[in-house]
C-alpha positions, 0 to 999 in steps of 0.5 A, a space after each residue: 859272721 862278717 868277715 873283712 878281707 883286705 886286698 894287697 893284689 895290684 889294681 887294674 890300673 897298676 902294672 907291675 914287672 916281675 923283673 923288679 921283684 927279687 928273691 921272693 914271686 909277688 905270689 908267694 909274698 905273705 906280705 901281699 896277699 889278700 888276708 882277713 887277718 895279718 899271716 903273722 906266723 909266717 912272715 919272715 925277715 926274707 919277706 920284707 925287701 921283696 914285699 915292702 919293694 913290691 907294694 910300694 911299686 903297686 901304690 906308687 902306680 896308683 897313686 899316679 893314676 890318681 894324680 892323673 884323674 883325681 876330681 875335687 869329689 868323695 869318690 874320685 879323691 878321698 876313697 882311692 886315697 883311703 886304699 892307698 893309705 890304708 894298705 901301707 899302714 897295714 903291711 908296714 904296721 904289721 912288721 913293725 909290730 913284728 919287730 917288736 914282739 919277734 926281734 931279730 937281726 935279720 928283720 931288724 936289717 931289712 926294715 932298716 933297707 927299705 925304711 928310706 923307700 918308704 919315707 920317700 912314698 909317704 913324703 910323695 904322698 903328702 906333698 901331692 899337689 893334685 891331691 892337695 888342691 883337690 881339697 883346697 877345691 872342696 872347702 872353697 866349693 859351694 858344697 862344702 857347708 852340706 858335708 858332715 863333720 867328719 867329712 869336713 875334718 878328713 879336708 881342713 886336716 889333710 890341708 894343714 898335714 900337707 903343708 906341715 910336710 912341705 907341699 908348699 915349699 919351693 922344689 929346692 926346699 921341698 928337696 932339704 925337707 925331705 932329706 932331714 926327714 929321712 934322716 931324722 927317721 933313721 935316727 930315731 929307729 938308731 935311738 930306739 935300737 940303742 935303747 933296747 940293746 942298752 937294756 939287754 947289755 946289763 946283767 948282774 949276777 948275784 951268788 950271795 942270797 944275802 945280797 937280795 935279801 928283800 926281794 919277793 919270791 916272784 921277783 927271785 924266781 924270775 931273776 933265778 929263770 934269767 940266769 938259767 937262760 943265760 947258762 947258769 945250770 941249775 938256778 933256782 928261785 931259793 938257792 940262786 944264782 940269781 940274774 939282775 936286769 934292767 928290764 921293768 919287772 926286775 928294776 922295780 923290783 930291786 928298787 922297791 924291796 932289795 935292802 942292800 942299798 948298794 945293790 939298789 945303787 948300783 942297779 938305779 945308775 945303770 938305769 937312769 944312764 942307759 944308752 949314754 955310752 960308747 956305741 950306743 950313746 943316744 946323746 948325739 943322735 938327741 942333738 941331730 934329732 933335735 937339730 933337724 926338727 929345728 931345721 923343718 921347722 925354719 923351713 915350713 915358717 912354723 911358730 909355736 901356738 897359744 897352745 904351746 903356752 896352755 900347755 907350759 901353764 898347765 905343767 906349771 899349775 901342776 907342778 905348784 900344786 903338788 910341791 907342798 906336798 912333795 915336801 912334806 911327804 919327802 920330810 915324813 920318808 927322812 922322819 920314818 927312815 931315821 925311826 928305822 935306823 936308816 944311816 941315810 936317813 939325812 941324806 936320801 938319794 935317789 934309790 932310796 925313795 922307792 924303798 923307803 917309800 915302800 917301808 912307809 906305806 906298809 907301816 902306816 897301812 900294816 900290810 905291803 904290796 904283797 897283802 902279807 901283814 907286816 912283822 916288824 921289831 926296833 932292830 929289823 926291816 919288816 919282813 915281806 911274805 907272799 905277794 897279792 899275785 894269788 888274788 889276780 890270776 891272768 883270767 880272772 883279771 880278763 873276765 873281770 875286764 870284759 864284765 866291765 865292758 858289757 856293763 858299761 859299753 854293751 859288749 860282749 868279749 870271747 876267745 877266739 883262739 886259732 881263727 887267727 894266726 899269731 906271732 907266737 904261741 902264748 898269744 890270745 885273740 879275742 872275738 868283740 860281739 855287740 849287743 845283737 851278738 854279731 862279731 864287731 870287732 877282734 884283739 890280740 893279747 900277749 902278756 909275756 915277758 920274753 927280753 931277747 926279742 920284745 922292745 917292748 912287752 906287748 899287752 895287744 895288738 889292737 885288733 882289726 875292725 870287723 865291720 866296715 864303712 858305708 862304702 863297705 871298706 873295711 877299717 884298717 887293723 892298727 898295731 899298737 904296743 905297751 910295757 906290760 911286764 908281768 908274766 914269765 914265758 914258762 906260765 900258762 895263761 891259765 896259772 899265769 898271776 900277775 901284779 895290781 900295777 899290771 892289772 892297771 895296764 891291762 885297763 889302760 891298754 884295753 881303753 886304747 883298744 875300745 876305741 879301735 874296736 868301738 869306733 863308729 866314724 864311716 870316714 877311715 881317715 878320722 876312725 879309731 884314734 886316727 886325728 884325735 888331738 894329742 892332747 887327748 889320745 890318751 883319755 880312753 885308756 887313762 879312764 879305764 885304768 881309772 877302774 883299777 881303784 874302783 872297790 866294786 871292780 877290783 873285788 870282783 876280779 881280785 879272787 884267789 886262785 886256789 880258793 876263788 876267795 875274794 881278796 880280803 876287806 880290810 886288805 882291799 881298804 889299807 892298800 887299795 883305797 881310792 886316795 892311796 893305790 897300794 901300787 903306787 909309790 906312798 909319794 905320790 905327789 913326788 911322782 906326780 912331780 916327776 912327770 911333769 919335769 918330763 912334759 916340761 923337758 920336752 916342751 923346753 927342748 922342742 920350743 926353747 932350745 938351741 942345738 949346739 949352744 952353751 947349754 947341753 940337753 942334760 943342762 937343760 934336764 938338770 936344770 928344770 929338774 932342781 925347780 920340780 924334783 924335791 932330790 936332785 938328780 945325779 949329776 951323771 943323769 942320762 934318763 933323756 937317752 932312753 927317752 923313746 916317747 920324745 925320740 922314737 916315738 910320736 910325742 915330741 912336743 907332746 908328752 905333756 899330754 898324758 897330764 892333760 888326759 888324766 884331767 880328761 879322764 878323771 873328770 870323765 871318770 867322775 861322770 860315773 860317780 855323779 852318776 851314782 856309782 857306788 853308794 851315792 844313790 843308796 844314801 841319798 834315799 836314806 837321808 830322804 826317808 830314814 833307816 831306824 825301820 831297816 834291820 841294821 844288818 841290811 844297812 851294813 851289808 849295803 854299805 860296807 861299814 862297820 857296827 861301833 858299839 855306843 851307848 850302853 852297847 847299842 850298835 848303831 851305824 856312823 849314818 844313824 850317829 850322824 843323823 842324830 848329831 845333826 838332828 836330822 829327823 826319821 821320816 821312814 819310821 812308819 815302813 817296815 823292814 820290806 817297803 824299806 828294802 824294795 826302796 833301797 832296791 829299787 834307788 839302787 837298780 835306778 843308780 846302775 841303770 843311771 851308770 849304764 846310761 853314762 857308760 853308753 853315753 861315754 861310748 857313743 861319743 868319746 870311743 865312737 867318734 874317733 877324730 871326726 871331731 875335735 876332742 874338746 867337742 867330743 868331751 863336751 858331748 859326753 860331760 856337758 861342759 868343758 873339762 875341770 882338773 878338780 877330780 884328778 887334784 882329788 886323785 892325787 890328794 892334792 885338792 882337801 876335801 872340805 871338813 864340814 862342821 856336821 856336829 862333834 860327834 860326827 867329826 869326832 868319829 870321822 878323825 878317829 882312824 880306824 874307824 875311817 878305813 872301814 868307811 867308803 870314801 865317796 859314801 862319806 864325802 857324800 854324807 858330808 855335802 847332804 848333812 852340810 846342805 841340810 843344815 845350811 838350808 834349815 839356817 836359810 829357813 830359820 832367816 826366812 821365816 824371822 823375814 816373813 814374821 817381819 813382813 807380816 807384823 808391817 802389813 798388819 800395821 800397814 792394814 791398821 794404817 789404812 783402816 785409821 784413814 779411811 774412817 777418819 780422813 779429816 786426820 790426814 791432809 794431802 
């Protein structure tokens, strides 16, 4: 196996006093000694100063070295520089991440001690004028139209970086630069902290089990695991006491089931006013922060780009073509609720929607997210039985990721528990191995819920890249982390079960972890997600989450536990179809709204807003949310307090970009499907050749769809009424049942190779290209053009799919309900293109040939014309 070892020890260059390290020798620190794979069982808080102070004393020494002999070249500039960055990327990443799965006051007091310092490094480094005119001198040298993309990518971005972090300033503003970004780098960390401390402080506790009336087991148990947790002695699931938080799995699940709408009231104000309050009110840490991005901004002459504009024009697109939607699905929730005695059925509020629309959804489709069928009576709500966690069990979902990902990518993914130390231990590792079977790459998967350390419950830790440059450095590990609240601590991976809405998390988070692994880019500083365009970062993992309403995919991880069964058809085709996720919220479209009033809010506050004037953040928030949320927000509304991706995270400015990546992934996904992702190819050969010849029972088995009994008892397929409605003629009648189905056999193998095909070509470009090339380029060379927001609208159900006019019979069984739910949705709209092309082509021969009869009857008069005048030329005078 290859392995990678990275180096912490000082270079020859570098010297380094011993004085200067307190508490901890500079070799006994974990945090610098030389490692294939990050000690994190046993770094502690104590480790931090000392470690952090030692290694930012070894990397100021050499980057003095490398100020003093740097030459406008690869190896005298970009290389060493590599090292230098790389190091402190890994050792400051990995105590972070640390932090965020392993909490404590202790850690949490030395990062804030030497965060300052190494600020102040990273401040030095970017505004290096050595280094900085070593690259100015590459771009303006002779060689520069010789070096390759990526190359070229590493200089120009490094150029603009620096002077975006001020190495153009005068020394006194270089000065004010830097102090406002040291300040604004604690207030985040203050904001984050204040956030998670927020969440934790708000525990109900419920006696009455009457006053949960609604919640499912999972969410009881758990609720009953808190309280037990928290010193209420013998808690249970059946009996109580039960314990309320606001963390993820607890708040949705109060939201979206628990009837007593006091209860849901409560819980919802709590929630949207997080960190608002006393010690811990975020709203003058949002002022600062926001007054200080102005302040650099002024500094560096900074104006906002076109881009700014494209951005604010795409929310807004957005936002247009969802409204109407968002109305009516608003008008249905009032119409169902008040059809269910709901007093506030009039006058929905805020913690109503996620119920009702729950109410709904299970009523139109007569089952609930749990799979249970619905009991329902005029006087009662219906009555939840046991949720669809028995049909996704923990490895069952990961196997069924990892067959994917060899299916698509080429890979194969095994565990490789105890090759690597870990934080705690319920954390998997996993070993990535490419075709050759030679270990590429390796990750980290931690789905636990524990609330008192994790921030954030952490899906993986995307691993460290086992390969290495041409140069033979390795590519640095990257610590990465995401909600995943599914899991409880007290379950094994193997009895672990989890939720379809956590299913799709473990796709989105892998998609952020392939381009990590998968990455090809020899250059470190544009590897992995390293200077892709915000815009984009979030394609990979948006596609793959894409995945999660694919039938085929979900089918073949959704099997019972107990029984390996696979998850039933008709449940998969009410809840699961790709127009309407069972996991999401019926109101899609109100979702959808919501999100863009968050990109729009954040693009308001960084462009438009003027820090301690007339108008205050929540002014703003209100505002921009009566033109895009169909219910008002609650005039105590604080959701901007906990907004950490704006405010603790890396998308200031940005967070409309998760928009921007689902139109990027969606057509990206779409890709796939043009490709002949389930049954295009299969009907595209039936419509070619026939089907009247294939025993009926092959046809069905292949395409998923049910027998109608018709004329006189005759079974017949909807594809075979739909060719006799559009007289659509039988050219494979002369084949027997085995030519037929070594036809459909091998269109079928040609369509998996051709989505084989596409997945390599998604590989080769967007997961292996990193930011060695601008993103819109790299979609370019996997799609072939530039994006269209066609296939997302689809998505969303906001773009109708044309009806066609195909004939009465044809449209009269498409409308009949029940016998749509068992069609597949792209085997149908398929049907309807061919069908529609065949008879348009068949009108345009029509014309053709009534043209061509025309042209003909002139050319024989002409011929008559021609043979009269030449025998009688005396009729005709020039």
């Amino acid at each position: 196996m290859l392995q990678t070892t990275f180096n912490f020890s000082s270079s020859s260059s570098s010297t380094l006093s011993m004085a200067a390290i307190d508490e901890l020798s500079l070799e006994a620190n974990p945090l610098l000694q030389d490692f294939e794979f990050p000690p994190f069982d046993v770094v502690e808080a104590k480790h931090v100063r000392p470690g952090i102070r030692a290694l930012l004393n070894i990397l100021e020494n050499e980057l003095d070295q490398l100020e003093k002999t740097v030459e406008p070249s690869w190896p005298k500039l970009v290389e060493p520089l590599e090292k230098i960055i790389d190091r402190l990327s890994v050792v400051w990443g990995m105590i972070n991440h640390l932090k965020a799965v392993k909490d404590t006051p202790e850690l949490r007091s030395a990062i804030e001690e030497v965060q300052p310092e190494r600020v102040k490094f990273s401040l030095r480094l970017g505004q290096s004028k050595p280094i900085y005119n070593a690259f100015k001198a590459i771009r303006e040298s002779p060689d520069w139209h010789s070096l390759s993309e990526a190359r070229k990518r590493v200089v120009e971005l490094h150029i603009r970086d620096s002077v975006l972090t001020g190495v153009s300033l005068e020394d006194d503003k270089r000065d004010q630069f830097n102090k406002i970004e040291q300040e604004q780098t604690k207030l985040s960390k203050k904001f984050d902290e204040n956030v998670l401390d927020a969440t934790k402080k708000f525990e109900k506790v419920v006696i009455e089990k009457t006053e949960i009336e609604g919640l499912p087991a999972t969410a009881l148990g758990l609720a009953a695991q808190k309280a037990l947790s928290k010193g209420h002695e013998n808690a249970t699931a059946e009996n109580g006491p039960w314990m309320i938080t606001l963390d993820a799995p607890s708040y949705n699940s109060v939201m979206r089931h628990a009837r007593n709408r006091a209860l849901r009231e409560e819980v919802y104000r709590a929630y949207v006013t997080r960190a608002s309050s006393g010690d811990m009110d975020n709203t003058p840490i949002i002022e600062q922060i926001l007054k200080l991005r102005l302040q650099n901004a002024e500094l560096l002459a900074w104006q906002p780009k076109w881009t700014v504009d494209k951005a604010v024009e795409l929310l807004e697109k957005l936002c247009s073509a969802s409204w109407n939607h968002a109305i009516e699905d608003m008008e249905d929730l009032k119409i169902f609720s008040k059809g269910q005695g709901a007093i506030e059925a009039d006058d929905l509020r805020p913690w109503d929607i996620n119920f009702w629309s729950e109410r709904l959804r299970e009523s139109k489709y007569d089952i609930n997210e749990f799979g249970s069928r619905m009991a329902w009576n005029t006087d009662a709500l219906p009555v939840v039985g046991e949720d669809l966690r028995p049909y996704f069990s923990l490895p069952k979902v990961m196997d069924g990721l990892f067959n994917l990902a060899k299916i698509l990518f080429g890979i194969d993914i095994e565990p490789a528990d105890g090759l690597a130390p870990v934080w705690n231990t319920d954390v998997r590792f996993y070993r990535v191995k490419d075709s050759s079977g030679s270990p590429i790459a390796y990750f980290y998967f931690d789905p636990y819920s524990r609330p008192s350390e994790k921030s954030k419950v952490t899906y993986c830790q995307h691993g460290v890249q086992s390969n290495t440059t041409s140069r033979g450095q390795a590519k640095p590990y990257d610590f990465s982390r995401a909600k995943l609240g599914m899991c409880s601590s007290s379950s094994s991976f193997l009895a672990a079960k989890v939720q379809p809405c956590d299913v799709e998390t473990v796709f989105h988070e892998f998609g952020h972890a392939l381009q990590h692994m998968l990455t090809k880019q020899d250059e470190s500083l544009v590897a992995g997600t390293r200077r892709i365009e915000w815009d984009a970062v979030e394609l990979p993992s948006q596609f793959m989450g894409n995945w999660c309403y694919h039938r085929d995919t979900l089918m073949s991880l959704a099997k019972h536990y107990k029984t390996g069964e696979s998850l039933p058809e008709d449940i998969f085709e009410a809840g699961f179809c790709e127009e309407f996720p069972c996991w999401l919220p019926y109101s899609s479209s109100g979702w959808w709204n919501t999100l863009v009033r968050f990109g729009t809010v954040d693009l308001e506050l960084h462009i438009k807003y003027v820090p301690g004037g007339s108008e205050s953040i929540h002014d703003v928030s209100q505002r921009i949310a009566k033109r895009g949320e169909v219910i008002p927000l609650l005039p105590d509304d604080r959701f901007l307090c906990s907004f950490n991706h704006i405010f603790a995270g890396g998308y200031a400015a940005g967070y409309y970009s998760y928009q921007w990546a689902k139109v990027l992934s969606a057509d990206a996904f779409s890709a796939f499907e043009d490709a002949g992702l389930d049954d295009r190819k299969v009907v595209s050969i039936v419509l070619k050749t026939g089907i009247r010849a294939m025993p009926r029972s092959g046809v069905l088995r292949m395409l998923h769809v049910r027998r109608v009994p018709e004329h006189g008892g005759e079974e017949l397929t909807w594809i075979e009424q739909a060719l006799e409605a559009s007289g659509a003629p039988c050219k494979a009648c002369a084949l027997n049942a085995v030519e037929w189905r070594i036809l459909v056999d091998r269109e079928w193998t040609d369509g998996l190779i051709a989505v084989k095909d596409t997945g390599l070509r998604f590989r080769e470009t967007i997961l292996a290209l990193g930011g060695g090339k601008p993103a819109l380029e790299v979609f370019v060379d996997f799609r072939g053009r530039e994006p269209s927001p066609e296939a997302l609208l689809r998505q969303y159900g906001l773009l109708a799919v044309p009806t066609l006019n195909v004939g009465i019979a044809v449209q009269a069984d498409w409308e009949n309900r029940e016998f749509i739910s068992h069609i597949s949705l792209n085997v149908r709209r398929l049907f309807e293109f061919l069908v529609h092309f065949e008879a348009t082509t068949k009108s345009k021969l029509a014309s053709l040939n009534e043209k061509l009869d025309t042209l003909e009857r002139r050319l024989e008069l002409l011929e008559f014309q021609v043979g009269t005048a030449s025998a009688n030329p005396h009729l005709f005078t020039t």
